[in-house]
C-alpha positions as CSV (number, residue, x, y, z in Angstrom):
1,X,193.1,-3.2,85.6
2,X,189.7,-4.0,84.7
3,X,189.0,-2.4,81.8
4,X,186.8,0.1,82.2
5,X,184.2,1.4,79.3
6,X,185.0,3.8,77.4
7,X,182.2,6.2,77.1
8,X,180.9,5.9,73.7
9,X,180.2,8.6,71.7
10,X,178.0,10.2,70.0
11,X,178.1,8.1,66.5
12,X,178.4,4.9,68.4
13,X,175.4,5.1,70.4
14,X,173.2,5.7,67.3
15,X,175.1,3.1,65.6
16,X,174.6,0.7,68.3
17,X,170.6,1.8,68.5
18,X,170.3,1.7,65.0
19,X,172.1,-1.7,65.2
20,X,169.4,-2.3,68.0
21,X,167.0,-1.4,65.8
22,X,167.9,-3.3,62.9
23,X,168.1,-6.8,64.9
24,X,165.0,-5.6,66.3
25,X,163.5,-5.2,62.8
26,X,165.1,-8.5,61.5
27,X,163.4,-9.9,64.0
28,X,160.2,-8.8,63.1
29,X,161.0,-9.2,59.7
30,X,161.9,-13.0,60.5
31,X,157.9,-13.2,62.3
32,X,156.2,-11.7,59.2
33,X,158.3,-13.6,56.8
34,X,157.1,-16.9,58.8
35,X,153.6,-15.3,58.9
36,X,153.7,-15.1,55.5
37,X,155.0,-18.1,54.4
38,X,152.1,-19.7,56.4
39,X,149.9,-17.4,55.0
40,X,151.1,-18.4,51.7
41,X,150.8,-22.3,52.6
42,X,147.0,-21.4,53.8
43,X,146.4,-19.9,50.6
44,X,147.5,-22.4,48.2
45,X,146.0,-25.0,50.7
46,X,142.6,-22.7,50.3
47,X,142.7,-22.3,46.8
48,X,143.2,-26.0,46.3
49,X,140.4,-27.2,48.2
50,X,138.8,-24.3,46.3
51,X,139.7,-25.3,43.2
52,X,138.6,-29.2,44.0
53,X,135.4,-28.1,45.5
54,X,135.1,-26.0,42.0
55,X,135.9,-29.2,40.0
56,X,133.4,-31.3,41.8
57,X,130.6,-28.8,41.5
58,X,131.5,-28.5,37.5
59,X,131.4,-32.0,37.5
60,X,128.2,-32.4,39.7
61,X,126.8,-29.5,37.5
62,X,127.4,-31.6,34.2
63,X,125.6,-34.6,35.8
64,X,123.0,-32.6,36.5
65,X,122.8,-30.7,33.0
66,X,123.1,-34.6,30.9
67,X,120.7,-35.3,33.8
68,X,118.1,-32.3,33.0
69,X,118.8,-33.3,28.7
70,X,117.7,-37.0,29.9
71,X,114.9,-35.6,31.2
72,X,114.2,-33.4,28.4
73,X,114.3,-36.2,25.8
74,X,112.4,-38.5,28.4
75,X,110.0,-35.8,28.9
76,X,109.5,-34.7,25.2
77,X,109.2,-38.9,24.4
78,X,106.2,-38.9,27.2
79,X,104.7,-35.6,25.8
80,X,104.8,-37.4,21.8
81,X,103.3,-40.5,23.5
82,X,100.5,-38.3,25.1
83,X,100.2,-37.1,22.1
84,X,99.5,-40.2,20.0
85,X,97.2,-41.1,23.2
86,X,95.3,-38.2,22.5
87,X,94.9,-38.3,19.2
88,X,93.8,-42.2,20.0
89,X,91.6,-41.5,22.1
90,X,89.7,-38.5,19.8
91,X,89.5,-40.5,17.3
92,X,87.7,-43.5,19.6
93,X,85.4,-41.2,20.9
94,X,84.5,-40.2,17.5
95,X,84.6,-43.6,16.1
96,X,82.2,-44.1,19.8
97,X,79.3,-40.9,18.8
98,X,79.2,-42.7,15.1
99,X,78.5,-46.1,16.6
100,X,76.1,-44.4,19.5
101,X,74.6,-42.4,16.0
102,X,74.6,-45.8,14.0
103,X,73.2,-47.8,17.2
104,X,70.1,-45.0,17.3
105,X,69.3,-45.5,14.2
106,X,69.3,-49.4,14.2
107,X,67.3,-49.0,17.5
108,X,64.7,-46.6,15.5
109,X,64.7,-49.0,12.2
110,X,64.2,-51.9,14.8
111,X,61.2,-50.2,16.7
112,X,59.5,-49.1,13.0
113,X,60.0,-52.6,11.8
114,X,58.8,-54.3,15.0
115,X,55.5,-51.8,14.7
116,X,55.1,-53.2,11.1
117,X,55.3,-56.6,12.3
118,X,53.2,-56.0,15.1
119,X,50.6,-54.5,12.7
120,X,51.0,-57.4,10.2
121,X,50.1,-59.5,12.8
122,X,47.3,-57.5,14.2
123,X,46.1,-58.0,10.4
124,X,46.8,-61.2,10.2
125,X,45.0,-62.7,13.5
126,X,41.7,-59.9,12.1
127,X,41.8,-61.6,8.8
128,X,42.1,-65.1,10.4
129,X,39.3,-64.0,12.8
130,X,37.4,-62.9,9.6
131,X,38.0,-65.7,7.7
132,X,37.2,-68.2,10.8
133,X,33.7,-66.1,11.1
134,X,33.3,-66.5,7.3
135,X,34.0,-70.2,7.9
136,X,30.7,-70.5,10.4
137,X,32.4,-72.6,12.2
138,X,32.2,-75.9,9.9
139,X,34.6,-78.9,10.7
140,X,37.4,-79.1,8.1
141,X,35.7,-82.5,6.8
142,X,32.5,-80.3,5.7
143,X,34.5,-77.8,4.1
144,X,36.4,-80.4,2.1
145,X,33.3,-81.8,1.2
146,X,31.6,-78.8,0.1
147,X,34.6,-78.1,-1.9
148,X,35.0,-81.2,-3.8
149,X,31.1,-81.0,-4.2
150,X,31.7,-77.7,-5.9
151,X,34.4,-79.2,-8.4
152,X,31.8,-81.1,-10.1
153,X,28.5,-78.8,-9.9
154,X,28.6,-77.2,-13.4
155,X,27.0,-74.3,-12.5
156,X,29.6,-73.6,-9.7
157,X,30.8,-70.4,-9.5
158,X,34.6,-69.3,-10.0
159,X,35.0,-67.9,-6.8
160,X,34.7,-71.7,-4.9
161,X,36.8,-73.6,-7.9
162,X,40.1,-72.3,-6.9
163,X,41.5,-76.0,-7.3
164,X,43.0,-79.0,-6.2
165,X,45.9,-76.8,-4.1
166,X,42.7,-75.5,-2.3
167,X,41.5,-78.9,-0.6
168,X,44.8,-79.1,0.9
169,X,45.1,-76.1,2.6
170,X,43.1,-76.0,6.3
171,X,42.8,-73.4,8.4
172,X,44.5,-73.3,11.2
173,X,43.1,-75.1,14.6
């Protein structure tokens, strides 16, 4: 005889859907559990590459900060040298005006003293023109003459005994 099903009751039937149910559920349970664990692995995978990108930009933010300082000190060592520069260069253009000043001045004594000398000379050449006029003209040997003559006239006056110093000195040609 085959054996035939027994009609299940009641309690069996929910026992056998709720054993349904709980296979079901374990094997939905198993999915999220895989899920999970995957999502898990993502995550630790994630915050690892998080944490190394994190690292790397600390460490390229430290380069950069002892990279900024470096510039800072290179920057503050340019700004003392433009300083000093500045300073330099004041002081040249300074030391330039008194030197401009000074160079005035020495231009201004230099014309005064050439006008002097020009009016010296001016004198001069008159008095040489005078004293050429005053001359008449005579040929040295007639003055030297006259002059020695003079030296022994008693009655010579003081004006044409000057001395021996006298017959030496000619007027110019």
């Amino acid at each position: 005889m085959i054996a035939q099903e027994i009609p299940l009751g009641r309690k069996a039937r929910l026992r056998r859907l709720a054993f349904q149910k709980v296979e079901e559920l374990s094997g939905e349970i198993a999915a999220l559990q895989s899920k999970l664990s995957s999502s898990e692995e993502l995550l630790h995978h994630r915050e690892s590459e998080a944490r190394s990108i994190q690292n790397d930009l600390t460490d390229q933010l430290d380069k950069l900060q002892r990279h900024v300082s470096e510039l800072e000190e290179m920057f503050s060592g340019r700004e003392l040298e433009l300083n000093r520069l500045n300073a330099n260069m004041n002081f040249l253009k300074e030391e330039f005006e008194e030197v401009r000043d000074e160079k005035e001045r020495l231009r201004a004594e230099n014309d005064r003293l050439k006008a002097e000398l020009k009016e010296i000379k001016v004198d001069r050449a008159r008095d040489e023109i005078e004293e050429w006029r005053a001359i008449g003209h005579k040929p040295p040997w007639k003055r030297c003459y006259e002059r020695l003559e003079g030296l022994f006239r008693k009655d010579g006056s003081d004006k044409r005994h000057d001395g021996f110093s006298d017959l030496l000195r000619l007027p110019p040609p």
